[in-house]
C-alpha positions in Angstrom: -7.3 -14.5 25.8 -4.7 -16.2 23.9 -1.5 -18.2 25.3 2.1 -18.3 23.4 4.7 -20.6 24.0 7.8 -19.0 23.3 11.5 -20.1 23.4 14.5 -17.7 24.5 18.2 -18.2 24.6 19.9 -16.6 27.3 23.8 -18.1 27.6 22.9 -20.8 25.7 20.7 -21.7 27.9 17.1 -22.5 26.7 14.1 -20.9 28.4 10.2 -21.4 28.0 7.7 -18.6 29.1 4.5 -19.0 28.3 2.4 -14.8 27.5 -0.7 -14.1 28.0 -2.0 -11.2 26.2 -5.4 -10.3 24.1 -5.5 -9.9 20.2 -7.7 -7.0 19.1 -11.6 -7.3 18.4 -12.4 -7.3 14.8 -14.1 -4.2 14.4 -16.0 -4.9 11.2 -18.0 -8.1 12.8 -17.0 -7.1 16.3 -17.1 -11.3 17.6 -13.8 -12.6 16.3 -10.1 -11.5 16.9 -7.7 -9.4 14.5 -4.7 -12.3 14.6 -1.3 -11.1 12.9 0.0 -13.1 10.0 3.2 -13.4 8.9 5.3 -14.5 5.5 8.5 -15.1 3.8 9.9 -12.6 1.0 10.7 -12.9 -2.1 14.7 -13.2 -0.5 13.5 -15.6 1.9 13.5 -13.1 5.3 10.8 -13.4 7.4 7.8 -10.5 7.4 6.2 -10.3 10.8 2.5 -9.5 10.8 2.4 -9.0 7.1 -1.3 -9.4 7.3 -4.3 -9.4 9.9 -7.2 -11.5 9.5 -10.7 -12.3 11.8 -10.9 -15.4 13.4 -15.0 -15.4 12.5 -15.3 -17.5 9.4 -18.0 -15.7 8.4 -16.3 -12.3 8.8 -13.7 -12.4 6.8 -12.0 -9.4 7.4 -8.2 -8.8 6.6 -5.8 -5.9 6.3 -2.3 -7.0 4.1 0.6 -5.2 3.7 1.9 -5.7 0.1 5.2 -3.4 -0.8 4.7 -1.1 1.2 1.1 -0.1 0.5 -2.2 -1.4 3.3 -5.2 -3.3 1.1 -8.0 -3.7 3.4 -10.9 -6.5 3.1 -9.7 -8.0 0.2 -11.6 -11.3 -1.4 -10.0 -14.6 0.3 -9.5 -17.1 -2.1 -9.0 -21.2 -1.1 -6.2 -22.4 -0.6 -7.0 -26.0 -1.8 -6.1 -25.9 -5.2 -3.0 -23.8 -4.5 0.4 -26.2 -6.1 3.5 -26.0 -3.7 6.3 -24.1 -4.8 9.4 -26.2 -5.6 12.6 -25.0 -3.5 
């Protein structure tokens, strides 16, 4: 079970609600969660659940959206010597 905290605007008015809702089973490992990813364009918008990945480290499942086209379990690379992108 997962909680949000999300903020809506209603009037100018600012209201907190907190969701409680389930995020799928990872069928592949079938112990973590499917959470949603998401990511920023090439224009800057914002892409909602551009990606899926299993919370279970050892799982490592993931489904991606890239251009239009699904890729499904593909190899996760570290982070850690990823360089920032200057803005």
């Amino acid at each position: 079970m997962a909680h949000v905290y999300c903020q809506r605007f209603y009037s100018g008015w600012e209201v907190d609600l907190l969701e409680t809702f389930s995020f799928p089973k990872c069928q592949k490992c079938k112990t973590g969660d499917l959470v949603p990813l998401s990511d920023f364009g090439s224009q800057g918008a914002s892409i909602c659940y551009k990606a899926w990945v299993c919370t279970n480290p050892s799982c490592g499942y993931n489904l991606k959206i890239r251009n239009g086209d699904v890729y499904i379990d593909e190899p996760i690379m570290s982070g850690a010597l990823h360089s920032a992108r200057s803005r």
